[in-house]
C-alpha positions, 0 to 999 in steps of 0.5 A: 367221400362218405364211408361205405357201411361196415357188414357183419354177416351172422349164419347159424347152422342147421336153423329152421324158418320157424326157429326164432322168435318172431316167426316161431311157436311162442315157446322159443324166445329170441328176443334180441334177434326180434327186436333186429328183425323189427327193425329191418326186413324180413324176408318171409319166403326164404329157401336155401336150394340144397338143404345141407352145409357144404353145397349151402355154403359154396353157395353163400360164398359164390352166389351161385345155385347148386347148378352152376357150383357143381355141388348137389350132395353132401361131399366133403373134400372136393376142392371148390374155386369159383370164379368170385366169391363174396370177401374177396369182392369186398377186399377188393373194394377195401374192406376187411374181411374177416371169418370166424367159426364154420367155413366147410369148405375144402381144402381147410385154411383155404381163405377164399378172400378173406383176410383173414380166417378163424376157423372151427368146423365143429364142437368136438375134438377131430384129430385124426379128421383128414378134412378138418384138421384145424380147430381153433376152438380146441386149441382155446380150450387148451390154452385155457387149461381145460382137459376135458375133451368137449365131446365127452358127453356122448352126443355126435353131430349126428344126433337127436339126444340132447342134454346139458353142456359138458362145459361151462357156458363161458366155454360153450362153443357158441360163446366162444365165436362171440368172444373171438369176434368181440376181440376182433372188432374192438382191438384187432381190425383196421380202423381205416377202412369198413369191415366185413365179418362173416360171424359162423355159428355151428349152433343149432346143429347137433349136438344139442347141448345148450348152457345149462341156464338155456336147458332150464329154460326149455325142458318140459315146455316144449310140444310134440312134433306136428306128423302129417296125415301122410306120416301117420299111418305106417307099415312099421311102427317100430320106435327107432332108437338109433340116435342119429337115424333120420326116419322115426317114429321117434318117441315122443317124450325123446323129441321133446326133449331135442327140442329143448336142446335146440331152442336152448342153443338158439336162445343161447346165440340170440343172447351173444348176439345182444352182447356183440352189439352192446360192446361195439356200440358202446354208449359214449364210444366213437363207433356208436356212429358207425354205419353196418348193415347187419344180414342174419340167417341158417344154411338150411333147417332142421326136421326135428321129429315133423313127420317121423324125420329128423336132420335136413337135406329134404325140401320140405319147409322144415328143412330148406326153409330158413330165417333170413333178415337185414336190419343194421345200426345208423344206415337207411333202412326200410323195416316190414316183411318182403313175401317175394322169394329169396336164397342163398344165391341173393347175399353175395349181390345184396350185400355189394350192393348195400356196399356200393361194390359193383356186382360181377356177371354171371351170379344167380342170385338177385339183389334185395337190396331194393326191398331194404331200402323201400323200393319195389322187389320182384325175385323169381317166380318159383325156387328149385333146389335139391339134395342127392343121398339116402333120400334124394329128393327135388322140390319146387315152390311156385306160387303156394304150391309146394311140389317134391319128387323122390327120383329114387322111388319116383314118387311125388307129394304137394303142399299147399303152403298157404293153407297147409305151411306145416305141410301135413296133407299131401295133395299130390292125387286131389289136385290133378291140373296142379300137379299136371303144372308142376310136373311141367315146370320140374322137367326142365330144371331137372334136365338142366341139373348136372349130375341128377337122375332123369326125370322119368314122367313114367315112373311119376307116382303121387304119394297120395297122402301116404307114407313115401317109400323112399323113407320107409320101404316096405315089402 
């Protein structure tokens, strides 16, 4: 019997679509993740459905859309436990499973069918956290001697400063996932069975502090932030200096130099990446043969400074748009672009299907595996998603329309993706019979969303191509 391919799971965090090399501005080199992508699919028209880690992540888990999992915000320590969930399909089915890096998922520890779990949420050093009270990484650097706490440099999660890494890049939290992974595969799994390995990066999420090497390589090369028609002419003008505020305007030079910080970080992982597959297949070694199908992609994206906004949760492209490609070594694949819409809710199916491991009932994802294999894919008409908080918003993509709706202040804005994709001209007042259809096709799903505002068609405001309120109120 033919052994069932071996999986490695590789999710960055806070990594817009447009964030890598071969879909990106030409400054960004990622050319380990390129030559990847080259060589599989690329799904061009993938969205994650709540644009913020922990209801992302339940989703990657379960294959369920924040409907169903009950997560429409970000919450952390509410208890999760879904019905299936992706590792545990998988050990079932004999294979090691195995985590290393972010889980964000409560309680902490709580394995949700893996096998095993090697956990570090972030960077930083919490002790005194209630919900992230274990952190693998820092109990590393001490064993390795090093007393410095990694948050010394002065940059939370939260924020968009950016500056070297405190550390050198041997101690980088980044390298230090890879090495975890590297120990795994070549001297800790079970050369009996396939394996899965869920590779978790906290990078590119801030703090945005790259190796110093990779902050050369992208300070002073970076462009300004696209601002939209829209974001443009505003009723307070103020720069916002609160580093870890999420409405600018931001100065110029500031968001420059965030953008180098990120790249840094993400060129940063494209080289680990290379050097995780270099050591397991390795020339002359045995596992040079192994069959693994290899998926990459973000738990949602990141403004970095588009239109005034910074961090996520927001359902324009920056932010629920994100990178996603299946390539592997040794296992059939078909390579090109897939332009049918994908989620987060398709992983947990595609990736049993591609292991022969049968897909349970009741998931709201679809498979890709179809497309990875040359064969025709047909996903969904529209994606709906959401993110309840400071600026709750709804949005919908069908088609090349791009529809978003800020039940706080009622107000709406449409893009047209395929002549607009940086989504700079809102359309929601020129285009009355689109805007007519996506209101129709919003109703319902909002009607079926627990938890979320009423859809109130009377309140409905269209932005017209001005600043939304729900950003910047104004008297």
């Amino acid at each position: 019997m033919e052994r069932p391919p071996n999986i490695l799971l590789i999710t960055t965090d806070q990594q817009r679509h447009d964030a890598i090399g071969y879909a990106g501005d030409g400054v960004l080199r990622t050319a380990n993740l390129d030559a990847l992508a080259g060589n599989g699919m690329r799904f061009s028209r993938a969205y994650v459905t709540c644009p913020v880690c922990i209801p992302a992540r339940r989703t990657l888990l379960s294959g369920l859309h924040p409907d169903s999992h009950g997560l429409i915000a970000y919450q952390d320590g509410k208890d999760f436990d879904p019905p299936q969930t992706l590792p545990g399909c998988l050990t079932a089915a004999g294979y090691q499973t195995q985590l290393i890096g972010k889980m964000h998922l409560h309680p902490q520890g709580k394995r949700y069918g893996f096998d095993n779990i090697v956990l570090s949420e972030a960077p930083s050093y919490r002790p005194d956290s209630v919900v992230q009270t274990r952190n693998a990484y820092v109990e590393w650097l001490r064993e390795e001697g090093i007393k410095t706490d990694p948050g010394l440099h002065g940059l939370d999660s939260s924020s968009r400063l950016a500056r070297p890494a405190l550390l050198p890049e041997e101690y980088h939290h980044s390298t230090w996932v890879v090495r975890e992974a590297t120990d795994f595969l070549l001297k800790h799994r079970d050369p009996t069975c396939p394996w899965f390995m869920h590779l978790s990066f906290v990078a590119p999420h801030p703090p945005l502090n790259p190796p110093q090497a990779y902050w050369n390589r992208y300070v002073g090369r970076t462009p300004d932030r696209p601002i939209g028609e829209w974001a443009r002419d505003l009723e307070n003008p103020e720069v916002q200096f609160n580093p870890s505020s999420a409405t600018g305007p931001f100065d110029p030079e500031e968001m420059r130099l965030a953008t180098a910080g990120y790249y840094g970080l993400i060129h940063h992982i494209d080289d680990l990446v290379a050097h995780l597959l270099s050591r397991y297949f390795e020339y002359g070694s045995a596992r040079s043969r192994d069959p693994l199908y290899i998926v990459f992609s973000s738990d949602h994206g990141e403004m970095l400074g588009d239109h005034h906004l910074f961090r996520k949760s927001l359902g324009y492209e920056a932010s629920a748009h994100v990178p996603l490609f299946i390539s592997g070594r040794n296992v059939p694949l078909a390579s090109g672009r897939c332009d049918e819409f994908a989620t987060w809710e398709d992983i947990m199916p595609t990736l049993l299907d591609l292991a022969g491991v049968p897909i349970p009932e009741g998931l709201d994802g679809v498979s890709l595996a179809p497309a990875v294999r040359g064969e025709p894919l047909r996903t969904r008409e529209s994606v709906y998603g959401m993110c309840y908080g400071s600026h709750s918003n709804h949005f919908l993509v069908h088609g090349d329309w791009k529809y978003i709706w800020f039940p706080k202040t009622g107000e709406e804005q449409v893009f047209n993706l395929a002549e607009d994709p940086r989504e700079m001209r809102d359309l929601s007042s020129a285009e009355p019979e689109i805007l007519a259809d996506l209101r129709d096709r919003m109703e319902p799903r909002v009607a079926n969303t627990p938890g979320a505002q009423p859809y109130d068609r009377a309140r409905l405001t269209p932005c017209a191509n001005r600043a939304p309120k729900v950003f910047w109120p104004q008297p």
